[in-house]
N, C-alpha and C positions, 0 to 999 in steps of 0.2 A: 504494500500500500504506500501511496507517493501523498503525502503532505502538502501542500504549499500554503504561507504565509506571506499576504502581499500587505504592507503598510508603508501609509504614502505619507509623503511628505510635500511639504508646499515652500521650499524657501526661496524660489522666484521672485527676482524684482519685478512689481509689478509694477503698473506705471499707478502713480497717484491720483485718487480720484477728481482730487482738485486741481489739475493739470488747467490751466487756463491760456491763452493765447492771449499777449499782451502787443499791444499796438500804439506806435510813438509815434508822433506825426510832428514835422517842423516845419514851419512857417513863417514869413515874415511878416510883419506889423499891416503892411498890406495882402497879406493872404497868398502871397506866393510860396508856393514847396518850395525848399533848402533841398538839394540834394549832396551828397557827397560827405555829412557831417557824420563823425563818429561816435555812436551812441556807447557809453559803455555802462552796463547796466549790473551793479550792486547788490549783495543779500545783506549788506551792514552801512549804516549811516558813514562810518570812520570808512569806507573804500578801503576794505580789507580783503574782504573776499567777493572778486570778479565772479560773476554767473555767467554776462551772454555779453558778446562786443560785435559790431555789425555798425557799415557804411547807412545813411539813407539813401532810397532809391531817388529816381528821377520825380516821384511823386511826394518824397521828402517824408518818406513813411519805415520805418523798420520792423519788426515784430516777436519776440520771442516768446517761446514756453515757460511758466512757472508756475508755481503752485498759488493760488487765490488766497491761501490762508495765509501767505508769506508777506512781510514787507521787501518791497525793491527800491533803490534809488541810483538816479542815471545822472551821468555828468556829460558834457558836450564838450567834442576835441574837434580840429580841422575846422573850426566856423570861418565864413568865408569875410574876407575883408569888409571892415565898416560893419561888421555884427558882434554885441555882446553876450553872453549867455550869463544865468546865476552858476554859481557856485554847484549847486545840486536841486535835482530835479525828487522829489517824492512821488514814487510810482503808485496810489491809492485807489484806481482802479483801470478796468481794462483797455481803456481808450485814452491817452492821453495825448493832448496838443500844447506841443512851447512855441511861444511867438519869443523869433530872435528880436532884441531892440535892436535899431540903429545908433551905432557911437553918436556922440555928437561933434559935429567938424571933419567927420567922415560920411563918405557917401558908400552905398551898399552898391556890391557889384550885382 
């Protein structure tokens, strides 16, 4: 007589169910997309630990994956001549939009 014992096991990363798609969009003061800015987006206020880093597109939009329950914050690198950005951006929900200022005494290309 053949026995078998089969017990399972589940230790598979599973993906999180609060997986969210987050979406940045930049723009300037007049509503045009920034394209070409480097978003680099945070799981700590102090920019300790990098999550996601990504160009915007030509529609001045970038997007990544993160968990909904989590806080993110992004910083802007490459902004294009004549534009300022803050310090840091708070990622608080799924869609967000930065309008870059124009310096003043410079002109935005």
């Amino acid at each position: 007589m053949i026995s078998m014992l089969f017990v399972g096991c589940n230790n598979q990363d599973e993906p999180s169910t609060n997986d969210t798609t987050f979406t940045i969009t930049v723009k300037s003061q007049g509503g045009l997309p920034i394209k070409d800015v480097m978003v680099k987006v945070f799981k700590d206020v102090e920019k300790q630990s990098l999550h996601w880093a990504k160009e915007t597109d030509r529609d001045g939009v970038v997007s990544f994956k993160g968990d909904s329950q989590n806080s993110y914050f992004a910083i802007l690198e490459k902004l294009p001549n004549g534009y300022d950005a803050e310090e840091t951006y708070e990622i608080n929900n799924e869609n967000i939009e930065i309008i870059l200022n124009a310096k003043l005494g410079d002109s935005p290309n």
